[in-house]
Structures are given as C-alpha cells and as structure tokens.
C-alpha positions as CSV (number, residue, x, y, z in Angstrom):
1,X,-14.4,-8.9,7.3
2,X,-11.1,-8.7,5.2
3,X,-8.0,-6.8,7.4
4,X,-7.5,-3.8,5.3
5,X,-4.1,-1.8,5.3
6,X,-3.2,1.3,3.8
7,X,0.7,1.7,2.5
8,X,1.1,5.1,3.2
9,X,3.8,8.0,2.8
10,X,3.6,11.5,2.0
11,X,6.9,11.5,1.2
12,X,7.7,9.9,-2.6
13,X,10.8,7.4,-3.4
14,X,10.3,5.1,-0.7
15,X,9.2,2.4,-2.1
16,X,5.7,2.8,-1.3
17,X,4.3,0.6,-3.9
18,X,7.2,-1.6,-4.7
19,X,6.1,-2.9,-1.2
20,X,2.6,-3.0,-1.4
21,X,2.9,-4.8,-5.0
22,X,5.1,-7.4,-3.5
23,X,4.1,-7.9,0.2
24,X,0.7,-8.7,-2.1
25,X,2.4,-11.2,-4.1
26,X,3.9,-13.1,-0.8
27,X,0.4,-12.8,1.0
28,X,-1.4,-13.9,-1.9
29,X,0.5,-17.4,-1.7
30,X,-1.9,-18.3,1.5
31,X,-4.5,-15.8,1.5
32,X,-6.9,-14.1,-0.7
33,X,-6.0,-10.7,-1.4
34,X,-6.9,-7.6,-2.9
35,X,-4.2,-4.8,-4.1
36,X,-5.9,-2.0,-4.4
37,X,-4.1,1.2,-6.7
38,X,-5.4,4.6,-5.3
39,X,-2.5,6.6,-6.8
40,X,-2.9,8.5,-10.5
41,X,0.4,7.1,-11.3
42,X,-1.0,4.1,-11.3
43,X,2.0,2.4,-10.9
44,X,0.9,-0.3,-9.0
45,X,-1.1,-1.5,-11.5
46,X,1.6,-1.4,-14.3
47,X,4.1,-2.8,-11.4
48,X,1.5,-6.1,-12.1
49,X,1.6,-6.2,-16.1
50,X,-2.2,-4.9,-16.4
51,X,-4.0,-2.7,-18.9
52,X,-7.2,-1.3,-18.4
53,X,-8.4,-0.7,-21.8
54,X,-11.7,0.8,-21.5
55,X,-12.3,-0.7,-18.0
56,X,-13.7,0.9,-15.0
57,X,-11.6,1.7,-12.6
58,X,-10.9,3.0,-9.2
59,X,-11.8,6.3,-10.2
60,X,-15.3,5.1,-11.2
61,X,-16.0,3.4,-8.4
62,X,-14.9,6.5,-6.2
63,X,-16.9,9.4,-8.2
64,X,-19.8,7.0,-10.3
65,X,-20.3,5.0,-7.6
66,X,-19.7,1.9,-10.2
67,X,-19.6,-1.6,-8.5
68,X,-16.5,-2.3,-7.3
69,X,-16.8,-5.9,-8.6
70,X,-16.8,-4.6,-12.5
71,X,-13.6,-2.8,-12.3
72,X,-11.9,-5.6,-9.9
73,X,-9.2,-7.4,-12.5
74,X,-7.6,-10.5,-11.6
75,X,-4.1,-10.8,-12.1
76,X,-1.3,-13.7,-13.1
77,X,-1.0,-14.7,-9.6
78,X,-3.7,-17.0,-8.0
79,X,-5.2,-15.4,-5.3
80,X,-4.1,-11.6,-5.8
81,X,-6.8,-9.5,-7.4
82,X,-6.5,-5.9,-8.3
83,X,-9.1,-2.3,-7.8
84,X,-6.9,-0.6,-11.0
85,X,-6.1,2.7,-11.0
86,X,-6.0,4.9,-14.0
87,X,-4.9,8.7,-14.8
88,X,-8.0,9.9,-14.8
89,X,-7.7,9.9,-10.8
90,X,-5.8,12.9,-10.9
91,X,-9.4,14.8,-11.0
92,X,-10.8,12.6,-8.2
93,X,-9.6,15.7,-5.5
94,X,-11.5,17.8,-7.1
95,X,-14.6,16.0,-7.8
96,X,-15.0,14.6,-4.2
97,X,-14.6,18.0,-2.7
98,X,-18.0,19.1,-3.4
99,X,-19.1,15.6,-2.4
100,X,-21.7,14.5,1.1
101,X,-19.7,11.8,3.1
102,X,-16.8,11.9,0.4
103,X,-14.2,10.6,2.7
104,X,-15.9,7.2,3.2
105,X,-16.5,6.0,-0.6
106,X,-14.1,3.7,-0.3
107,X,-15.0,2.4,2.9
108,X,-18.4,1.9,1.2
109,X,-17.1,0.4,-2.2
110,X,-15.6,-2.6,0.0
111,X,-18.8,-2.9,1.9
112,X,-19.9,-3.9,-1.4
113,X,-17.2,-6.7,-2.0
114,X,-18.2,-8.4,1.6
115,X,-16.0,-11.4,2.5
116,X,-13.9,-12.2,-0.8
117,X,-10.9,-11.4,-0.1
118,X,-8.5,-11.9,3.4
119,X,-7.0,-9.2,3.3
120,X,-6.9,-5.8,1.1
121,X,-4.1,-3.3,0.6
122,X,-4.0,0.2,-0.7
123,X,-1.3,1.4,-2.2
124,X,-1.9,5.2,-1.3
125,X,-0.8,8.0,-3.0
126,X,2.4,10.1,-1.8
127,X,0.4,13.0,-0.4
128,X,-2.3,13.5,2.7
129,X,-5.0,14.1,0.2
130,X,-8.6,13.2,0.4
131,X,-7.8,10.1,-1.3
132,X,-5.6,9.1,1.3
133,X,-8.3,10.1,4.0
134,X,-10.5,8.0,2.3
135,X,-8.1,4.6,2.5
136,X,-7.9,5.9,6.1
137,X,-11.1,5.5,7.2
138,X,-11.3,2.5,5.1
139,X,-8.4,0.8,6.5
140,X,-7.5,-1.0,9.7
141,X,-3.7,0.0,10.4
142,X,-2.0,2.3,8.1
143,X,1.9,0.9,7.4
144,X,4.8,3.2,6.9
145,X,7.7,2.9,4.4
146,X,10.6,4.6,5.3
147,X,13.4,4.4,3.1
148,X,17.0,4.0,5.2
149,X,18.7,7.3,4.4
150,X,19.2,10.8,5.4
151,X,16.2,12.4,5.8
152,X,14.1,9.0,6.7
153,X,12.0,10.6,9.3
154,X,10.8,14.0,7.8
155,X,6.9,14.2,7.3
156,X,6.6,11.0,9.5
157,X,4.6,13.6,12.8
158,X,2.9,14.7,10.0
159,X,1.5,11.6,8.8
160,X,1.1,10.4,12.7
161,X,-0.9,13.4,13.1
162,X,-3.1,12.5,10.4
163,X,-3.5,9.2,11.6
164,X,-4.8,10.4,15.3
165,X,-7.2,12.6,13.7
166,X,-8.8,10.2,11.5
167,X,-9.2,8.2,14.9
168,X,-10.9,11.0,16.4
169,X,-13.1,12.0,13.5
170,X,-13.6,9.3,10.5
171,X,-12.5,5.5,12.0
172,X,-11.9,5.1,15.5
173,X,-10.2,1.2,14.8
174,X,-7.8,3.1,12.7
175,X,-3.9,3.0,13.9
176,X,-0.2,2.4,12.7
177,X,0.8,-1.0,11.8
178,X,4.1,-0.5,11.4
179,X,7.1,1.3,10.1
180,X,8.8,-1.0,7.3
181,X,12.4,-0.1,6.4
182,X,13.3,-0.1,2.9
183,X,16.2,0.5,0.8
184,X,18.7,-0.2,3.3
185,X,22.5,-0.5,2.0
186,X,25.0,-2.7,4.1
187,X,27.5,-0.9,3.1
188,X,26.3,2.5,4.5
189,X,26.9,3.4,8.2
190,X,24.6,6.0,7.2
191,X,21.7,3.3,6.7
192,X,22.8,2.0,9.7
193,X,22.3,4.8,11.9
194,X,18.8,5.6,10.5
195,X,17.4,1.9,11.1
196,X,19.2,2.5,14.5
197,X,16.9,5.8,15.0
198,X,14.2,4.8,13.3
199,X,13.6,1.8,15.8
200,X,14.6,3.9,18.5
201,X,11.4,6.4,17.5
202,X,9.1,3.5,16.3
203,X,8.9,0.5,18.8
204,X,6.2,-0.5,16.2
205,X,9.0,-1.0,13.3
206,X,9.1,-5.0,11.7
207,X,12.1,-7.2,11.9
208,X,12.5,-7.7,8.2
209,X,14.5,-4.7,6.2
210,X,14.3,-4.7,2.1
211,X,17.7,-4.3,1.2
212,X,18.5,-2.2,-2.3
213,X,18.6,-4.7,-5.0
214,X,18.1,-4.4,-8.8
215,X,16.3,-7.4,-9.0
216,X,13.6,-5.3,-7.2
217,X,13.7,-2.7,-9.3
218,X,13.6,-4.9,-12.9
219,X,11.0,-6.8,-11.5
220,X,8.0,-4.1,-12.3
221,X,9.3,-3.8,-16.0
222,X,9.0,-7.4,-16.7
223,X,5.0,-6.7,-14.7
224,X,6.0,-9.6,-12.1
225,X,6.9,-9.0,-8.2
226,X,9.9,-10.1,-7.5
227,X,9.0,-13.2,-5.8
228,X,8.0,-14.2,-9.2
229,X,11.1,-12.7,-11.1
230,X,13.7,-13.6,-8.5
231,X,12.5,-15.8,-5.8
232,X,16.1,-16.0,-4.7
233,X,17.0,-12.9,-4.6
234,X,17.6,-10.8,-1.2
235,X,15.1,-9.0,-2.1
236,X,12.1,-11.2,-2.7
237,X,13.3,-13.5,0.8
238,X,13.0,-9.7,2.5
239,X,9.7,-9.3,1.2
240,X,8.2,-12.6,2.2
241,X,9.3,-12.3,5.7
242,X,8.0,-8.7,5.7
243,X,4.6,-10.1,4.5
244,X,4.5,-12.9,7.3
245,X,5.2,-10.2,10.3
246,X,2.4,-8.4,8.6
247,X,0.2,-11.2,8.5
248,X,0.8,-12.1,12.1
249,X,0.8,-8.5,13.4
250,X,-2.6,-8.6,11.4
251,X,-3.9,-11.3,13.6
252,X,-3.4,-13.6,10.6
C-alpha cells in the first residue's frame, strides 16, 4: 500500500502547501507519487501550472463518489500525479455532514487507486474540518509546518489533540510524522529561539529547515516547484533534504 501523509496546520501562512508541492516534486524524482489538493483554495494545484477545465475533481470524488482515476491529472514532472482541487470544495463541509461514514471517503477513494503510486500526500486545508478528518483517517502520519516566528506553536495541542482522537476513533495507525520548520531567517535571533523551542517541545522535528527565499515564493507563479525553477537555490537543496528525511522516516 502507498505511505500516505497529510500536510497539516490549522493555522494559515506556514507554508503548508508550498511544502507539500515541493517535497512532491523532490520525492517524485525516485518514487511514484501522488499530490493530492484537499483545500478550496486550490492552491496546490495552481502551485503545479494545472487547469481543470470541466474536469472532475476532488470534490467529485468526495460527494459523487466519481472514480478517483477520472479526476487524477498528471503533471510536467515524471512521476508526480495530481487529485485537483477546485472551488467548488468550499460546499464539501456541508454536503458531507448529512453523510453515513463521511469521514472515510477519502480513505475509500485511494482504496480504489490500489498500488499506483509510492507514496501520496494531502495538502490539507488550514482548518480541523471534516475534510481534514477525512485525510486523517486516510493518512499514515500527519506532518506539521511550523513557520519559525513568534507565535510558531499556537494551535499546535490543538491539532495533537485532534490527531489522538482520530487514533482512538477513526485510524488507529494514525500519528505525527514530524514537525517541519519553515520560513526560518538567519538573520533573526527571534527564528532562532523558536527552532530552539520548537525542537525542545517536538523531539519528532526533521533536521532540514526551509529558509525564506524568493525563489520559493516565484516558483508557484511560473507553476514549477522550485526544484524545477531554482535547483540551486537554498531553498530547493532544503526541500530535497526535507523530502529524503521524510522518505526514510517513512520507511522509504
């Protein structure tokens, strides 16, 4: 079975799916993968230069129970495929409230793609909503962007709370990954002191720290990760050595 990780934060500006986009690009090299894009924003999906046109998408597979297959786009880079998202998930809360079993359609949409892919990711939204319960219970270890500034660590007991009860009630295999840092400046004691706490709270926090760089942030514009649009940059090295702790804490 693919290892399946959810990206998760409640919190927004982290750099939630900057990092899912890109630790997907550096996986992808070795490994099929599939990125999937749970949030309405569907950034994740624009991040990668896509359009759906009148494609399914996430959304449908979710509510219509379409094939996950049909929606499923591939994308420039060999080896990384893509579950699109599309606005008209901002309705999905409401229409899987009423719903039997609704926090384990995506759990059952991937039974349905079997052994295609190595690994998949969910790029989660930045709330605990039902959609986020549902990559939960879908998902193997949930990872944790935390961007290296004041405030890093509020919502995080909330989200570890989450995370136990979904072990308790919905996936028992369920647990954290890893805390990634993200959006660390050198030139800050300020970042400094919060990687210093956040590893101090976290055992379970990875080596590699994505430093602030604007080749990062052009890179989604352009619809490339950076490892594409800047292989060089500090950025896109951070990125591929976050993806190899990943893979090895994945049992890759």
């Amino acid at each position: 079975m693919p290892k399946t990780v959810a990206i998760a934060n409640q919190k927004g500006g982290v750099g939630k799916t900057t990092t899912a986009v890109n630790i997907c690009a550096a996986i992808a090299q070795r490994h099929p993968t599939l990125l999937v894009d749970l949030d309405a924003q569907a950034n994740a999906t624009a991040s990668l230069g896509l359009v759906l046109g009148e494609r399914p998408s996430v959304h449908e597979v979710l509510i219509r129970g379409c094939d996950p297959q049909e929606a499923i786009l591939p994308t420039h880079l060999p080896g990384l495929s893509l579950l699109p998202a599309s606005p008209s998930l901002v309705a999905a809360e409401l229409e899987l409230a009423p719903m039997i079993g609704r926090e384990f359609k995506l759990r059952r949409a991937f039974q349905r793609i079997g052994e295609t892919y190595e690994y998949i990711v969910i790029d989660c939204p930045p709330a605990l909503s039902l959609l986020t319960l549902n990559a939960f219970a879908a998902a193997d270890k949930v990872m944790v962007p935390v961007q290296c500034e004041y405030l890093a660590l509020e919502g995080l007991s909330e989200l570890l709370t989450t995370i136990e009860l979904v072990q308790l009630n919905l996936n028992p295999q369920l647990a954290l990954g890893g805390i990634m840092l993200t959006m660390y400046d050198h030139r800050t004691s300020l970042a400094k002191q919060v990687v210093e706490e956040v590893r101090k709270h976290f055992p379970l926090t990875f080596s590699a720290v994505i430093p602030r760089n604007v080749r990062v942030a052009e890179a989604p514009s352009h619809g490339l990760s950076v490892m594409e649009y800047a292989p060089a940059s500090p950025g896109a090295r951070a990125y591929k050595e976050l993806a190899e702790e990943i893979v090895m804490a994945l049992g890759g």
